[in-house]
C-alpha positions, 0 to 999 in steps of 0.5 A: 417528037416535037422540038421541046421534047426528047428521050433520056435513059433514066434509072429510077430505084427504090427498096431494092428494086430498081428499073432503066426506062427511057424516059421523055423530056418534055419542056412544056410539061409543067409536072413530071409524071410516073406511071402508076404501074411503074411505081407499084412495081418499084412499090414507091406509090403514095396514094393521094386521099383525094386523086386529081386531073391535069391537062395535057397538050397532045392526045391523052387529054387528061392524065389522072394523078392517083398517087405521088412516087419517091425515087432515086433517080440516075439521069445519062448516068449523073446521080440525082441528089436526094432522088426525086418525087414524081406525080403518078399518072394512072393513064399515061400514054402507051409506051410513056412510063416516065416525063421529066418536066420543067421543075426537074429540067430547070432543078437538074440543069438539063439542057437539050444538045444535039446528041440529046438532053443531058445535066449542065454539070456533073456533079449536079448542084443545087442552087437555091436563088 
């Protein structure tokens, strides 16, 4: 794992059905990204008319975003207000189903502590600057 990156315990729901994953929190990653098969199985996939690619620093390459996802999301614990939309990839990594990157890192008030990543406060706020 590399310095700006992390694990969380991420709960994310939707209709019903709801789902634990550790989640990896990536500072570099400009987007936070949903496995497709996660979103089917949570049936919050909203396919886009016209998929696209994205660059990834590491291995993959290059993630395929057929689809947005929109979720209640439980970051450690801290209810996310409003949830949150996630890009869906149909390609993530092996053993990857979720990436919380910077707009949700910096909109949620993560920091990364010893311990591991959690919100700056609780309840979280939003501020718009």
């Amino acid at each position: 794992m590399k310095l700006e990156q992390a694990t969380a315990r991420v709960k994310l729901s939707c209709g019903g059905r709801s789902i634990e994953v550790e989640a990896l929190v990536d500072t570099g990653a400009s987007k936070s990204v949903v496995s497709k098969e996660l979103a089917e199985w949570l049936g919050a996939l909203i396919p886009l008319k016209e998929p696209y690619e994205i660059r990834t620093a590491d291995e993959w390459g290059r993630l395929r975003i057929v689809g947005r996802c929109m979720v209640d999301v439980e970051f450690q614990g801290v209810r996310v207000p409003g949830g949150a939309v996630f890009e869906v990839a149909e390609n993530l990594g092996k053993g990857v189903d979720l990436i919380i990157g910077r707009p949700e890192i910096d909109s949620w008030g993560i920091v990364l502590t010893p311990e591991g990543p959690k919100p700056r406060r609780v309840p979280l706020e939003f501020e718009i600057i």
